[in-house]
C-alpha positions in Angstrom: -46.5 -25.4 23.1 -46.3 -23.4 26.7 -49.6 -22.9 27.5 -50.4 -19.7 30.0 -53.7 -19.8 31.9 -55.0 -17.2 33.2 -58.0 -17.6 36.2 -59.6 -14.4 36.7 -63.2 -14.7 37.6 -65.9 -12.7 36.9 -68.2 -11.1 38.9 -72.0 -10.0 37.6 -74.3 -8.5 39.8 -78.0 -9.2 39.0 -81.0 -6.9 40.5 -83.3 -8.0 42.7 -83.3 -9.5 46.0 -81.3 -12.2 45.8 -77.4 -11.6 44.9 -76.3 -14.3 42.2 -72.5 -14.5 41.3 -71.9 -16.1 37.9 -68.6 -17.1 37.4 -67.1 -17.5 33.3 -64.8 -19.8 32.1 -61.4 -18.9 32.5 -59.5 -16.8 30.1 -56.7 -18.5 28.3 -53.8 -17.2 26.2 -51.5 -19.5 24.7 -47.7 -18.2 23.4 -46.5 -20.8 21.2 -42.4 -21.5 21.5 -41.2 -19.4 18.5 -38.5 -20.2 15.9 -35.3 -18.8 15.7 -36.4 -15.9 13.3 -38.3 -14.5 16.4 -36.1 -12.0 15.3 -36.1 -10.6 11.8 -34.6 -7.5 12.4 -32.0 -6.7 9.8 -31.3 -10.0 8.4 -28.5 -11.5 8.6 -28.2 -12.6 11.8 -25.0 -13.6 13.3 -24.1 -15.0 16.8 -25.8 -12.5 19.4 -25.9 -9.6 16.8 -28.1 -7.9 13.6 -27.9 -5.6 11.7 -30.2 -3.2 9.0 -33.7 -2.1 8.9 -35.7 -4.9 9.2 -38.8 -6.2 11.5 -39.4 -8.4 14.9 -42.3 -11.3 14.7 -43.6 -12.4 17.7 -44.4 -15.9 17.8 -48.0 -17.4 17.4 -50.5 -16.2 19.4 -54.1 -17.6 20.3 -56.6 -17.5 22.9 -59.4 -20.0 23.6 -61.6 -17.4 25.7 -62.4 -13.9 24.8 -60.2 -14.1 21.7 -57.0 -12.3 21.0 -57.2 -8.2 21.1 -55.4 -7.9 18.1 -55.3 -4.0 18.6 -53.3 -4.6 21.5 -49.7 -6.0 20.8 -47.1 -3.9 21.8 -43.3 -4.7 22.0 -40.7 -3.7 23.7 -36.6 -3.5 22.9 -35.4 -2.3 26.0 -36.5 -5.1 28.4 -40.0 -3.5 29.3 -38.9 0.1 29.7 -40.8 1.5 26.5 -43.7 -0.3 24.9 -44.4 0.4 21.3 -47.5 -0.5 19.0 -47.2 -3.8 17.2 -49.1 -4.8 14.2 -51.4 -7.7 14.3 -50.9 -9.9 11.2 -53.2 -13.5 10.8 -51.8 -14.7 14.7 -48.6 -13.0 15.4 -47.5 -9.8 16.1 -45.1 -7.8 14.2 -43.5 -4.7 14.8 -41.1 -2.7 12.0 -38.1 -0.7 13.3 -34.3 0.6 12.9 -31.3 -1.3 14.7 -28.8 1.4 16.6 -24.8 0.2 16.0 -23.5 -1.5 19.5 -27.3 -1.3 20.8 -28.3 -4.6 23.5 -31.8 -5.5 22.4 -33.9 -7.9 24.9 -37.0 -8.0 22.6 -40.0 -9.3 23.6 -44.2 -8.5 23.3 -47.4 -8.1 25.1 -50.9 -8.7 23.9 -54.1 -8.7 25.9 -57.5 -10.4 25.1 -60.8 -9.2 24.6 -61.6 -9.0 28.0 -58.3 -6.7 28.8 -56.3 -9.8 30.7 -53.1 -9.0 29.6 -49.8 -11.2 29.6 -45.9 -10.7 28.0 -44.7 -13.4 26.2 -42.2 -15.7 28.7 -39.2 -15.1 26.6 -36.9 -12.0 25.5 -34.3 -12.5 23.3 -31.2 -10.9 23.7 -29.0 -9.5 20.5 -26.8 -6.4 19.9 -26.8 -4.2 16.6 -24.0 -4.2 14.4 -24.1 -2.0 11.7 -20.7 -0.5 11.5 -17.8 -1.7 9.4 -14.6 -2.6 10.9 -11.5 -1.1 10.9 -8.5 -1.9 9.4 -5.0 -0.9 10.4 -1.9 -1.2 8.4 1.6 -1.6 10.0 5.3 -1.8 7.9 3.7 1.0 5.7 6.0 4.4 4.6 5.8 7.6 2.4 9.6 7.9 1.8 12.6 5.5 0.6 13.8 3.1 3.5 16.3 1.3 2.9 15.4 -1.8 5.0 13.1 -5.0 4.4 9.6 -4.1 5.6 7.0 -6.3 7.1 3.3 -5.3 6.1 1.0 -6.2 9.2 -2.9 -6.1 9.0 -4.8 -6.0 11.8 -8.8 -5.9 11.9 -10.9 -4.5 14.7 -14.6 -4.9 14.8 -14.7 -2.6 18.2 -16.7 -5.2 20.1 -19.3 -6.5 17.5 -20.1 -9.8 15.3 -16.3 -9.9 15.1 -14.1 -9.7 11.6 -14.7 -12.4 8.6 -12.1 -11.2 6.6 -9.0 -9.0 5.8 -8.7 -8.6 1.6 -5.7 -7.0 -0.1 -4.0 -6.0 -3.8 -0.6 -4.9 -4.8 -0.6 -2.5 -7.3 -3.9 -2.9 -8.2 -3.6 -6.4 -8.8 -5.9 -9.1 -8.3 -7.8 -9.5 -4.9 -6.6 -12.0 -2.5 -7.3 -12.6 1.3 -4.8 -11.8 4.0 -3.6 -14.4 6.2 -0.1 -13.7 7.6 2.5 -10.4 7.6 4.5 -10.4 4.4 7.2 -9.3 2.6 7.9 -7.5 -0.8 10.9 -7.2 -2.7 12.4 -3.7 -3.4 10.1 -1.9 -5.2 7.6 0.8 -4.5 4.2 -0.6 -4.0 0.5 0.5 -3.8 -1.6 -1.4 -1.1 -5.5 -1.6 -1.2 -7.5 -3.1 1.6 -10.1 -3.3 3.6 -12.1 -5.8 5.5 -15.5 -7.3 6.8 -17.0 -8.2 9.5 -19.4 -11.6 10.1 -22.5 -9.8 9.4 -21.2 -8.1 5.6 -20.7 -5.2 6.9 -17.7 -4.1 4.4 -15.1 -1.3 5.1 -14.5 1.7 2.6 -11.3 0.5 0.7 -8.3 2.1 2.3 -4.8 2.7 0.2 -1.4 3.2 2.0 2.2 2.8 0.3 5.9 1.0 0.7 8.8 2.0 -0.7 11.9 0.0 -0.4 15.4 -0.3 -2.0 18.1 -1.7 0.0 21.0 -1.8 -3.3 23.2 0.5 -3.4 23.4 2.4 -6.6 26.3 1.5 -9.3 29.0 4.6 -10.4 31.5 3.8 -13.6 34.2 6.7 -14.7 35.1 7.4 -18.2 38.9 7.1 -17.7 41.5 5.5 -19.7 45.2 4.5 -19.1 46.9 7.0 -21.8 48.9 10.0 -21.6 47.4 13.0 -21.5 48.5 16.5 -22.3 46.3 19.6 -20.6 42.9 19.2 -18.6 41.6 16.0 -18.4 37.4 15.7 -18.6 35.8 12.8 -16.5 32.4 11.8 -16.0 30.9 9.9 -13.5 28.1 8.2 -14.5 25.6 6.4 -11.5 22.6 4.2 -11.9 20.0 3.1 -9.3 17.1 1.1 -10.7 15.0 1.3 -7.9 14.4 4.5 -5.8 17.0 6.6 -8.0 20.3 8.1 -7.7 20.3 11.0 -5.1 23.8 12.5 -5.1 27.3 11.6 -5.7 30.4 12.8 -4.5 34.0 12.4 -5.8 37.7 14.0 -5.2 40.6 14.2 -6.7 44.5 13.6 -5.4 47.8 11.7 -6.4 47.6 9.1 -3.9 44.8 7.4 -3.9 43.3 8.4 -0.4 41.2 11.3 -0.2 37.3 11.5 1.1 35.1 12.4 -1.9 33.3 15.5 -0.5 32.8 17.4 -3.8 29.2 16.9 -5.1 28.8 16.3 -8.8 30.0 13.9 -11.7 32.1 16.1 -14.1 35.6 16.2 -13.0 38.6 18.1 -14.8 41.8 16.5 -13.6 45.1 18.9 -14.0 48.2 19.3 -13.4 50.1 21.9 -11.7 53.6 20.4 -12.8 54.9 19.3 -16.1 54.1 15.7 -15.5 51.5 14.5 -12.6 49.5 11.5 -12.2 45.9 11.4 -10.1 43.2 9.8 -8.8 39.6 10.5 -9.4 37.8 8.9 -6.4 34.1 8.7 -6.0 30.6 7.1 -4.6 27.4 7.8 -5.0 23.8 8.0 -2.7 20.6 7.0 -4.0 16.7 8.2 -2.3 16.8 5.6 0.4 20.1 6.2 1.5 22.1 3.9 0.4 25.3 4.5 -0.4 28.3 2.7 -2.4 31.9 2.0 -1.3 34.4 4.7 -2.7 35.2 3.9 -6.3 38.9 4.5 -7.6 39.6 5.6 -11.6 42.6 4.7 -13.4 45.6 6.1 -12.7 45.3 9.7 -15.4 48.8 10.8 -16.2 49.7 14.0 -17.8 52.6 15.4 -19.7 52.2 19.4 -19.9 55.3 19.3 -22.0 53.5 17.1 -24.9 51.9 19.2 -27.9 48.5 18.7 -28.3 47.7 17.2 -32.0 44.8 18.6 -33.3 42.3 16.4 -35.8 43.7 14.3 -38.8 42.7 15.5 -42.1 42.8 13.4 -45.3 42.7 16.0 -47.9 44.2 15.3 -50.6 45.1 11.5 -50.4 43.7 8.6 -51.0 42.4 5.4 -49.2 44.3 2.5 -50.6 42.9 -1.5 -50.8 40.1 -0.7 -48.5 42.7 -1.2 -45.5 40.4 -2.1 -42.3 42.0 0.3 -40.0 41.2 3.3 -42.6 44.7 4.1 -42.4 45.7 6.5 -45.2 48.8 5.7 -47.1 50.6 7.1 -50.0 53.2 4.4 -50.7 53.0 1.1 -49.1 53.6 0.8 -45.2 54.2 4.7 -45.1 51.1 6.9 -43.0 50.6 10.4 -44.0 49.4 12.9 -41.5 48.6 16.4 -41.3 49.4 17.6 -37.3 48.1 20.9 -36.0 50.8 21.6 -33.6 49.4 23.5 -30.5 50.7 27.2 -31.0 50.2 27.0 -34.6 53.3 27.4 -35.6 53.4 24.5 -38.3 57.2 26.4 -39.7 58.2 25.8 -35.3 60.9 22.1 -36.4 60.8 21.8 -32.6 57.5 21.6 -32.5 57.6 19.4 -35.8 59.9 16.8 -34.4 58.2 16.5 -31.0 54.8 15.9 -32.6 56.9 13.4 -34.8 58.7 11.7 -32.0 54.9 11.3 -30.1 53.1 9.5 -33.5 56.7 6.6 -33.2 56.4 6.3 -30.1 52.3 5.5 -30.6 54.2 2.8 -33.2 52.9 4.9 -36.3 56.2 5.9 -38.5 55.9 9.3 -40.2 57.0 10.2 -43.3 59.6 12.9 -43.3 
């Protein structure tokens, strides 16, 4: 206990002739040490700072003389600039109030006794409000395809105050999990949730922010084949990207196998100019990040102008014999029966007969005549 005494005598005056000075006891008014929770004010408290709405409790208070004025406790949160009325409650006094965000508080009281002897308790204690949530920043975050490995960063700032607890995170709104350390993710596109709190709970409004990442290039295939060919040839170039899609692709067309695709699109009609030719399709594709695969090749197309072209096989008329697994149509064994559409119609044209003849032995299917 710190025991305060105060000696103030008292003078009393008595009528008459002789002048008489009677002097009282002196006034004492004892502050008692008090506990940590001198000060309540928004609970929790944390280091050197509070927080909330809340209350400040002096310690215990007595007085052995006149007695404690308990209509007379005031306090004070700006080091004795401003006074404000207390409320006495059984031997302490309490006063209610607000805390201000990044507010120094050296709080202390004053009491007097009955008498008017007044005295502020020998101690102030020192904290600073904290009310605000921190602020979290995010760094390795994008709104657009990159095509590079990014590094997600958080960083926490409690702008001077009780200082950050705590950085929390989810992936796609997955499960919750505390950040540690800058990460990685594989290609993908991602949501990111997180936010953060500081050591006394104050919690930041969850922020969202986004990666997207694809460093593959995306896959083209062609739809060409190795046979001969009579008239335009149709190709199609078909592209893939699994991960941030396929932007654009480009191909060109030449005989020896070295042009720059420049040509946007992936339907290509090969021709020839000549009676016989043989090209190239060459092509590559770009996905949404910007990645782009090497420069494809096709198989070499060849083209004969000077070949009819057969129209569809019909069957009419004959039969399918033994079930043969190759549905070939035969009319005596080891002998194929076809019906040609020769390309100008003329089906009475023998030239046009014999070449469409000579094209079916030469695919090893004899004819019969």
């Amino acid at each position: 206990m710190i025991e305060f005494i105060l000696d103030i005598p008292f003078k009393k005056q008595l009528t008459g002739l002789i002048n008489l000075f009677v002097i009282e006891p002196a006034i004492e008014l004892h502050f008692k040490d008090p506990d940590y929770e001198f000060i309540v004010w928004g609970d929790p408290i944390y280091d050197s700072y509070f927080k909330g709405v809340g209350k400040a409790v002096s310690g215990i208070i007595e007085d052995t003389g006149s007695g404690v004025d308990i209509y007379s406790c005031e306090f004070t949160r700006d080091n004795g600039v401003t006074w404000v009325e207390g409320i006495w409650n059984a031997d302490h006094c309490v006063r209610n109030g607000t805390t201000e965000n990044g507010f120094q508080y050296f709080t202390t009281f004053r009491i007097k006794d009955k008498l008017g002897n007044s005295r502020i308790a020998p101690y102030a204690i020192a904290y600073i409000g904290d009310t605000s949530a921190p602020v979290t920043t995010i760094y390795g975050d994008n709104n657009s395809w990159e095509k590079v490995e990014k590094t997600i960063e958080l960083i926490c700032d409690d702008n001077g105050l009780s200082g950050c607890a705590g950085i929390y995170y989810r992936i796609n709104n997955g499960a919750w999990q505390k950040y540690n350390s800058y990460f990685t993710l594989p290609d993908g596109s991602y949501q990111i949730d997180y936010y953060a709190i500081d050591n006394l709970s104050n919690t930041e409004n969850i922020k969202t922010s986004y990666l997207y990442q694809d460093r593959n290039a995306p896959i083209t295939t062609d739809n060409s084949d190795t046979l001969l060919h009579s008239g335009l040839v149709d190709i199609t170039l078909i592209s893939n990207d699994e991960i941030s899609g396929v932007k654009e692709t480009y191909y060109c067309v030449d005989e020896n196998n070295t042009c720059e695709p420049n040509t946007l699109g992936t339907n290509v009609q090969v021709s020839c100019a000549e009676t016989q030719c043989q090209k190239y399709v060459r092509y590559y594709s770009v996905d949404n990040a910007g990645n782009q695969e090497n420069v494809k090749t096709s198989n070499l197309i060849s083209i004969d102008n000077s070949y009819p072209i057969i129209g569809k096989t019909t069957t009419s008329g004959f039969t399918i014999y033994n079930n043969n697994p190759d549905k070939s149509i035969v009319c005596d064994p080891g002998r194929y029966i076809v019906e040609l559409n020769i390309q100008n119609n003329d089906i009475n044209n023998t030239k046009n007969q014999e070449e469409a003849i000579k094209l079916f032995e030469l695919l090893g299917f004899p004819l019969a005549k």
